[in-house]
C-alpha positions in Angstrom: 0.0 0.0 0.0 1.2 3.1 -1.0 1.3 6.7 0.9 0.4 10.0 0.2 1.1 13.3 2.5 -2.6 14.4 3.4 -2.9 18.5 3.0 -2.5 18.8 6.9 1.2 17.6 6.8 2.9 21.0 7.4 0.5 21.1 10.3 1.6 17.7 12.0 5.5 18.9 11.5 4.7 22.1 12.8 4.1 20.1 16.6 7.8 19.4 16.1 9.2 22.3 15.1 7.9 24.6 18.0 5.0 25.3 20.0 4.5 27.8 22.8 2.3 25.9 25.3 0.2 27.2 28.5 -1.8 24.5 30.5 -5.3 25.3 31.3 -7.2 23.8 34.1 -9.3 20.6 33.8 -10.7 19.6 36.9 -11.4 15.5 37.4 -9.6 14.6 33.6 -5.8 14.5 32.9 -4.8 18.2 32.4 -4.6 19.7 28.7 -2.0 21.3 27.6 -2.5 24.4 25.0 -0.7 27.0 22.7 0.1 28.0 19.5 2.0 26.4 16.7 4.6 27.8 14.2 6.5 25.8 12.1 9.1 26.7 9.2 8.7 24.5 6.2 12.4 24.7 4.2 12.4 25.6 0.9 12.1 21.7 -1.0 12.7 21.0 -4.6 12.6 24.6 -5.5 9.4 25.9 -3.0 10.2 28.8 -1.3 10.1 28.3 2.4 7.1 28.5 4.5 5.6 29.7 7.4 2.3 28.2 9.1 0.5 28.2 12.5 -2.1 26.2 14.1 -3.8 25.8 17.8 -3.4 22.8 19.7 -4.3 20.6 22.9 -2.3 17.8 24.0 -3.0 15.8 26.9 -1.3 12.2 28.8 2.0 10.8 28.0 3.9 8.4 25.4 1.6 6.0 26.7 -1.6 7.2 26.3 -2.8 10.2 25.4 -4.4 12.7 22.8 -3.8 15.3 20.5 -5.9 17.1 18.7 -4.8 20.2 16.2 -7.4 22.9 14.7 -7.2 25.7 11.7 -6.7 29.5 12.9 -10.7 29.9 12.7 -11.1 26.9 14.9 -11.9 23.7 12.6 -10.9 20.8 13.7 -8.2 19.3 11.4 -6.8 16.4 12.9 -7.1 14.5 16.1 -4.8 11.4 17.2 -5.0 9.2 20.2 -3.2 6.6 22.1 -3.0 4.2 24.4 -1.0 0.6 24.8 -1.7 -1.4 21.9 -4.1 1.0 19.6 -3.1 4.3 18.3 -6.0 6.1 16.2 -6.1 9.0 13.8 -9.3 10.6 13.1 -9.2 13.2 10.2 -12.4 14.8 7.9 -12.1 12.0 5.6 -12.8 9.3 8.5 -11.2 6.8 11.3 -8.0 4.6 11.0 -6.9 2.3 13.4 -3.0 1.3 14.3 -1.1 -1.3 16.7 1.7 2.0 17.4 1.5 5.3 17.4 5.1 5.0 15.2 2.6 3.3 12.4 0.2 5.7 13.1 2.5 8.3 12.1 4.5 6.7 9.4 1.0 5.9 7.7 -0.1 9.4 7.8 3.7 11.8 6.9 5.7 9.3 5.2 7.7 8.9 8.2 7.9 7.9 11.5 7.8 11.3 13.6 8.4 11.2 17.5 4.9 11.8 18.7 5.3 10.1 21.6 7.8 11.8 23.0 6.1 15.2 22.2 4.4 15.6 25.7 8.3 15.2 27.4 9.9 17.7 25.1 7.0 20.5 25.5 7.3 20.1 29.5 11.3 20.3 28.5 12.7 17.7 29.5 13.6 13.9 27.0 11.8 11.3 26.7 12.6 8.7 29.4 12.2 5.5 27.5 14.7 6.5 24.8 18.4 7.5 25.4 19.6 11.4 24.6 22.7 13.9 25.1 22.0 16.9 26.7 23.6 19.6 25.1 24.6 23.4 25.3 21.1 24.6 24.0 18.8 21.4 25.3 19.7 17.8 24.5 19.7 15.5 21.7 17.1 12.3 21.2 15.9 10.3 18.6 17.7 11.9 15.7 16.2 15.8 17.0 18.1 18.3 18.7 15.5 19.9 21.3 16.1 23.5 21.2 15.3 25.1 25.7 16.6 28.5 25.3 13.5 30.5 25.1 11.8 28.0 27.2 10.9 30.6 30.2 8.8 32.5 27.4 7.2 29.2 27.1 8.6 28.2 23.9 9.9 24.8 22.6 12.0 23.9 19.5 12.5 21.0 17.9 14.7 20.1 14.4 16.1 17.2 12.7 19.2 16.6 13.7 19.8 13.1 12.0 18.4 11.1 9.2 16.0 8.4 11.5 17.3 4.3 11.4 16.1 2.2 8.4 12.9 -0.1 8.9 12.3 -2.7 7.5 9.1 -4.9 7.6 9.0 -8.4 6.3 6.5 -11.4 6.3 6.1 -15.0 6.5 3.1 -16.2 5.4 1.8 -19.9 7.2 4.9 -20.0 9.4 6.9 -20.3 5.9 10.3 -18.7 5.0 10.4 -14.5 6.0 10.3 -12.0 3.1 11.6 -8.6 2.9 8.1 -6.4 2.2 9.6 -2.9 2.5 12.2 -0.3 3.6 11.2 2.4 5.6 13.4 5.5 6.3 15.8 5.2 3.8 18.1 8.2 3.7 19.9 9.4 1.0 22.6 12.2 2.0 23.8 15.3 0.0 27.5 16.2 -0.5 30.2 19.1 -1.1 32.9 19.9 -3.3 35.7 20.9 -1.0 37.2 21.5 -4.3 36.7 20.8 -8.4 39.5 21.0 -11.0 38.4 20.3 -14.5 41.0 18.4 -15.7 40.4 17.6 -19.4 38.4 16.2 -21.7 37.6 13.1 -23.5 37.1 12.7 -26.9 33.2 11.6 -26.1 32.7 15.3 -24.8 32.9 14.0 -20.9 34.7 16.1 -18.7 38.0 14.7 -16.7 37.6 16.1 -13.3 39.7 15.8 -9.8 37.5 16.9 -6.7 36.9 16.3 -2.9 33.5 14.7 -2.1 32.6 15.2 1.6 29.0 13.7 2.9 26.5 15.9 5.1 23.8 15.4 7.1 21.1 17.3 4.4 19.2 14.0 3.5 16.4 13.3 1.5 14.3 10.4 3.0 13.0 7.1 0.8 10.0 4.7 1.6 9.7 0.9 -0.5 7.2 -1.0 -0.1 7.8 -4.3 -2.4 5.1 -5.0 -5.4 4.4 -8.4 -7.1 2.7 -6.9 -9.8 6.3 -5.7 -11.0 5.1 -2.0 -11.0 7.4 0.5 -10.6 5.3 3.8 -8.9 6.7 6.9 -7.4 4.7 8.4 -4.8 5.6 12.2 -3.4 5.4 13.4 -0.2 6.5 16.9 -0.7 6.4 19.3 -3.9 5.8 17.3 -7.0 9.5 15.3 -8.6 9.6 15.7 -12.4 8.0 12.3 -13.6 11.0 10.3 -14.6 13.7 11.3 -11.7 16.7 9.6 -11.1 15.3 7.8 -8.4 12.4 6.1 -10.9 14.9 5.6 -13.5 17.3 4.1 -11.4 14.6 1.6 -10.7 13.9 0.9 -14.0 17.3 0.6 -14.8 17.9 -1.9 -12.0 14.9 -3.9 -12.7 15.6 -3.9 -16.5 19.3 -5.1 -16.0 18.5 -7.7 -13.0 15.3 -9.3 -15.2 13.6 -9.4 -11.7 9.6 -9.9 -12.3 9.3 -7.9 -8.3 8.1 -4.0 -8.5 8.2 -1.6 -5.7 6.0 1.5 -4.4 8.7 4.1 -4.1 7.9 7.0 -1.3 10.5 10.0 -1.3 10.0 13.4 1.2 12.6 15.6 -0.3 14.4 17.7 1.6 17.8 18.2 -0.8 16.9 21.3 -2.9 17.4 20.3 -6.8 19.8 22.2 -9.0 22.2 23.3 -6.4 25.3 21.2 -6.9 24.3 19.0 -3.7 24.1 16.0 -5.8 20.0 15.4 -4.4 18.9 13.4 -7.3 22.1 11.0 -7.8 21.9 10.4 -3.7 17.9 9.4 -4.2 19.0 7.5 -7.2 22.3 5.2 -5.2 20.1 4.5 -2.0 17.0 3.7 -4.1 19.7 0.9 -5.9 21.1 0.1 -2.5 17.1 -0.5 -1.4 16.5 -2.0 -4.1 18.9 -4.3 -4.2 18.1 -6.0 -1.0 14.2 -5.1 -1.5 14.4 -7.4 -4.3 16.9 -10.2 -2.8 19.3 -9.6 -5.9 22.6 -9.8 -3.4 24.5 -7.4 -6.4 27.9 -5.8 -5.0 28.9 -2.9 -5.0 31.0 -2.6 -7.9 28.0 -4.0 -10.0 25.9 -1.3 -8.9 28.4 1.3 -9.5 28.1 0.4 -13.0 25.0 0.6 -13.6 25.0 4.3 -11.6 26.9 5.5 -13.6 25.4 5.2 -16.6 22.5 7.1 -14.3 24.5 10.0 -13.6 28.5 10.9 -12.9 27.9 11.5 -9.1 25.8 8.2 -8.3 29.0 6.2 -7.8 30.3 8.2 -5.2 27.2 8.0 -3.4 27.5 4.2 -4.1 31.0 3.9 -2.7 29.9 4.3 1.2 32.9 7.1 1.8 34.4 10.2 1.8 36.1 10.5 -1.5 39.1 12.1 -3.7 36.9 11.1 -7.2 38.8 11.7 -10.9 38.0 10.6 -13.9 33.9 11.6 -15.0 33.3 10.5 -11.6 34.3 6.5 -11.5 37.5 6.7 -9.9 37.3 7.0 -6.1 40.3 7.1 -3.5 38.3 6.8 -0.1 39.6 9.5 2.1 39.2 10.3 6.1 38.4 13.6 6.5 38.1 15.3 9.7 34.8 16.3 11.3 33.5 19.2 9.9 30.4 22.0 10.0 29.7 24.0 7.0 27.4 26.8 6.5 25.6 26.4 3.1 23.3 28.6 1.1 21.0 28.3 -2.0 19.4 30.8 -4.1 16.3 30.5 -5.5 17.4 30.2 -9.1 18.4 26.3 -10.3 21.6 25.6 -12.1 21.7 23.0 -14.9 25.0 21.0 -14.9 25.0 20.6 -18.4 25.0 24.3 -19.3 27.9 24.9 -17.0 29.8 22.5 -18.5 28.9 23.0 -22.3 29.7 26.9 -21.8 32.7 27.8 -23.7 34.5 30.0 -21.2 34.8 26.9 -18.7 38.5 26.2 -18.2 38.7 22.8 -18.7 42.6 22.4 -18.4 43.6 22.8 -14.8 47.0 21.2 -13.8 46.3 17.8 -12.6 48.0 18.6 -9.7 47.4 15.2 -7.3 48.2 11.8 -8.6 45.8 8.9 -7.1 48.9 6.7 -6.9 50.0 9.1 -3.9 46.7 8.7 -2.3 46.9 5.6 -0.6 48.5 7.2 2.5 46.0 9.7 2.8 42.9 7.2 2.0 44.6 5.4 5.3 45.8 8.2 7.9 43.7 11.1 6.6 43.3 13.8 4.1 46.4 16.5 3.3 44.5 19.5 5.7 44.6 21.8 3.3 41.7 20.1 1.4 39.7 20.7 4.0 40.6 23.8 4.7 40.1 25.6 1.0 43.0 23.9 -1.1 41.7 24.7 -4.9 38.7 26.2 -6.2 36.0 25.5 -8.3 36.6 25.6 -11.9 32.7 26.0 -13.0 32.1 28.8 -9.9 33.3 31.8 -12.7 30.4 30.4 -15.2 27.9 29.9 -12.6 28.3 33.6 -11.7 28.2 34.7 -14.8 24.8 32.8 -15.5 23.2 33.2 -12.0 24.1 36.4 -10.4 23.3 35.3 -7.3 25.9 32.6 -6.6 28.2 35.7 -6.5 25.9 36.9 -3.5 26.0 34.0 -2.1 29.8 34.0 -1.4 29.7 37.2 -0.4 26.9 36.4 1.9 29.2 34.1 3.3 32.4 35.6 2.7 31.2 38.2 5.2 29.7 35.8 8.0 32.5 33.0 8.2 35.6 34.4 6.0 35.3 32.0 3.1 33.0 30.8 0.9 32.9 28.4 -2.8 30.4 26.7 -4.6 29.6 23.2 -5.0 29.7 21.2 -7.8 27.4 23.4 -10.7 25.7 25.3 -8.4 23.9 27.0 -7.0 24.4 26.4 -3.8 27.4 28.1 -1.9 29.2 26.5 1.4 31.7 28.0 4.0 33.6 26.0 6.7 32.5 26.9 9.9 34.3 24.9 12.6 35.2 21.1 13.5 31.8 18.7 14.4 32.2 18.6 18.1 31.8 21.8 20.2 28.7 23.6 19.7 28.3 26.7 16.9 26.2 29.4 16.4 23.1 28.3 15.1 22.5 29.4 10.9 21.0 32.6 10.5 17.5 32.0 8.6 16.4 35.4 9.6 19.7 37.3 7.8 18.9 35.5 4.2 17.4 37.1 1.6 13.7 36.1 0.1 13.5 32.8 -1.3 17.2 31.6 0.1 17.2 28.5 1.9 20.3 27.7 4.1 21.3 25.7 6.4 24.1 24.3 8.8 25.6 21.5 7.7 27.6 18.8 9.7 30.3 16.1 7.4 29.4 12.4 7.7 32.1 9.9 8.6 30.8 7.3 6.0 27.5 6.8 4.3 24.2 6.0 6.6 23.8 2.7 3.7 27.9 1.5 3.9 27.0 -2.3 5.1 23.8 -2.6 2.4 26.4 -4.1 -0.3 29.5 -6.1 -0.4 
C-alpha cells in the first residue's frame, strides 16, 4: 500500500518544530496542555520556504494520550490518540486504526515522527524511555536536537538533527520462510565539493575532473514498499519530482538489468533542494539501488551497482562507494579519504543551475594542472586527508560560469564571505558553502532570519561514512 502526505502535513510537523504551550485547568480529567503552533517549512525542490501556524491541545504521555490540532478559525483538522496497543487518527475523511502510534505516524507523513515523545519535550525535558545527550542549547534524542533557550517564554523547538534508522518490515506467510516487504526511512545524504578541477576532456565530450567529495547530514528520506505486480510507482510526499527522476529511473534501470519480475512502491519526502550542486537526485538514485537491491533479494555488489549508476549519472557512484572520497575521472574513480569532522554553512538561491549548461559553456576552463596523482593517495585514504583540502586547497573551476549565469551565486559568497571568511560553490551550483568549525563543540546556530527572500540555508555537519555503507559487499 502506497502513501500519500494528506494537506494537513505541514501542520503535524509544525508540533515538532515549535510550540508555545500554557496548561489550562481541567478539573477531574488528565490536564490539557494548549498554545500555539509555528512551524518553518524549508524551501524543497525549489518551494520557497514556508511559514504556518495552528492551535493545539495535547494531553497524557507516550503512553496514552491525545492530540488534537485545529485551523486558525477553529476547525478541527486532525485529532490522534493513544494508548497501549491502539493508536487512532481521526481526520475529515474518517477513522484509522494502528497497533503504534510510530505506524500511526509513518502511515499518515511518510515517516515515523516522534509523537510520543512530544508531551516530554513541551514540559522540556527527554523522553525517558529513549536515550539522549543533553547539550549546550537542550539535549539530543531520537535523531532531533531539542532547542530550551526560550523556554521561560514558554517556547519549545524542535529540528532534525539526523536522518532516523532504516525499517524494514518483512512477512512470513503460514509459518513459511520470512520476506523482505519494505524499507522504511531510507536516507539518501547530500555532499560538497571541497574543491573541483576540471581536468580535461575526453574525446566523447565527458569532462576529466579531480575533486573532494565530503557527505553531510542534508538527507532526503526514501519509503519501498515491495510490489508483485512488477510495478514500478513513485509516490511524493512533498512538492511534486519531475515524472521520470533519477530515483524512478534508477529503478527501472535496475529492474531492467536484473530481469527481476518484483516492483516496488517508491515513497520519497525531499528535503535536498534540486539544482544546487548538492548531488540530491544522484543520492535518491544510489540509495534507491542500494534499497532495491536488497528489496528485491538480488545480493549485487557494490562494484556492479556502480556500474550501472553510472550510466545514471557521474555523481551516483560516489554516493555508491559508502565514503568520503578524492573522485577523478567523469566520476568513477574513487580514492576513499578520512576527513576530519567538519560544519559547513551552506546557502542556495532560489534560481536552479543546470549541470549541463555549465559544463557546455565555452568559457569553462577545462585544463587545470592535474595537480594530485591517485597513486599518492593511498596514505592519505589510510591516515587522513592533506588538511589543506579541508581547509580551502583549490577552487572550483565552474564557480566563474555559474556567476556569470546566476548572479546570485556571486551573493552568495559574499553572503558568506562576510559571516565565516570564506565561501565556494559546489559542484554546478547553486548552492554556496563556508567551513565553519570542526563537528564537536557547539556553533552558532545558521541565521534564517539574515537570508534574503526565497534563500534556503542551512548548517551542515560532514558524515564519517555513508548512513547505507553495510547494504552491499
Amino acid at each position: 500500500m502506497s502513501r500519500r502526505a494528506p494537506a494537513w502535513l505541514p501542520l503535524v510537523v509544525a508540533v515538532l518544530l515549535a510550540a508555545c504551550a500554557t496548561p489550562p485547568p481541567a478539573p477531574g480529567e488528565a490536564p490539557w496542555t494548549s498554545g500555539r503552533l509555528i512551524v518553518r517549512v524549508d524551501e524543497s525542490a525549489g518551494q520557497a520556504a514556508q511559514s504556518l501556524s495552528a492551535a493545539f491541545e495535547l494531553r497524557g504521555d507516550g503512553e496514552s494520550g491525545e492530540l488534537r490540532l485545529n485551523s486558525p478559525l477553529g476547525t478541527r483538522v486532525v485529532q490522534a490518540r493513544w494508548a497501549p496497543g491502539l493508536a487512532v487518527l481521526e481526520t475529515p475523511d474518517g477513522e484509522q486504526r494502528f497497533d503504534t502510534l510510530e505506524q500511526l505516524s509513518r502511515q499518515a507523513l511518510g515517516e515515523a515522527l516522534p509523537l510520543a515523545a512530544l508531551p516530554d519535550w513541551i514540559a522540556g525535558r527527554p523522553w525517558p524511555v529513549a536515550p539522549h545527550v543533553m547539550s549546550a542549547e537542550g539535549f539530543e534524542q531520537l535523531g532531533w536536537s531539542v532547542r530550551l533557550a526560550r523556554q521561560a517564554e514558554g517556547w519549545i523547538e524542535a529540528r532534525r538533527a539526523a536522518p532516523p534508522a532504516v525499517r524494514a518490515r518483512a512477512a512470513g506467510p503460514g509459518g513459511g520462510a520470512v520476506s523482505l516487504r519494505a524499507l522504511f526511512d531510507v536516507p539518501a545524504p547530500a555532499k560538497l565539493n571541497l574543491f573541483l578541477h576540471v581536468v580535461g576532456r575526453r574525446a566523447d565530450g565527458y569532462h576529466l575532473l579531480q575533486s573532494v567529495f565530503v557527505l553531510v547530514d542534508w538527507t532526503d528520506t526514501l519509503h519501498f514498499e515491495l510490489r508483485d505486480d512488477g510495478a514500478l510507482a513513485r509516490h511524493d510526499l512533498g512538492p511534486a519530482l519531475p515524472a521520470q527522476d533519477l530515483c524512478l529511473r534508477a529503478a527501472t534501470a535496475l529492474q531492467s538489468a536484473s530481469g527481476t519480475g518484483l516492483g516496488a512502491d517508491i515513497s520519497i519526502l525531499k528535503r535536498v533542494p534540486w539544482g544546487a550542486g548538492l548531488g540530491g537526485g544522484s543520492s535518491d538514485a544510489a540509495s534507491t539501488l542500494l534499497a532495491l537491491n536488497r528489496l528485491w533479494q538480488l545480493r549485487w555488489p557494490r562494484a556492479r551497482l556502480a556500474e550501472l549508476g553510472l550510466a545514471l549519472g557521474a555523481d551516483v557512484p560516489f554516493f555508491l562507494g559508502g565514503h568520503n572520497a578524492f573522485v577523478e575521472g567523469i566520476g568513477e574513480k574513487l580514492t576513499p579519504l578520512a576527513l576530519p569532522a567538519a560544519r559547513y554553512a551552506v546557502v542556495k538561491p532560489p534560481t536552479a543551475i543546470a549541470t549541463q549548461d555549465i559544463f557546455m559553456h565555452p568559457e569553462l576552463v577545462r585544463n587545470t594542472e592535474a595537480a594530485i596523482l591517485a597513486g599518492s593517495l593511498d596514505e592519505a585514504g589510510r591516515t587522513g586527508a592533506p588538511a589543506a583540502w579541508a581547509t580551502g586547497f583549490g577552487k572550483n573551476d565552474l564557480q566563474p560560469v555559474a556567476e556569470g549565469r546566476c548572479p546570485e551565486v556571486a551573493q552568495a559568497a559574499r553572503w558568506l564571505q562576510a559571516r565565516y571568511g570564506n565561501s565556494r560553490m559546489t559542484g554546478s551550483g547553486s548552492a554556496v558553502f563556508a567551513r565553519v568549525g570542526t563537528a564537536g563543540p557547539p556553533v552558532a546556530n545558521f541565521p534564517e532570519d539574515e537570508l534574503p527572500p526565497g534563500w534556503v540555508g542551512r548548517m551542515c555537519r560532514s558524515l564519517a561514512e555513508h548512513p547505507l555503507l553495510g547494504w552491499a559487499g
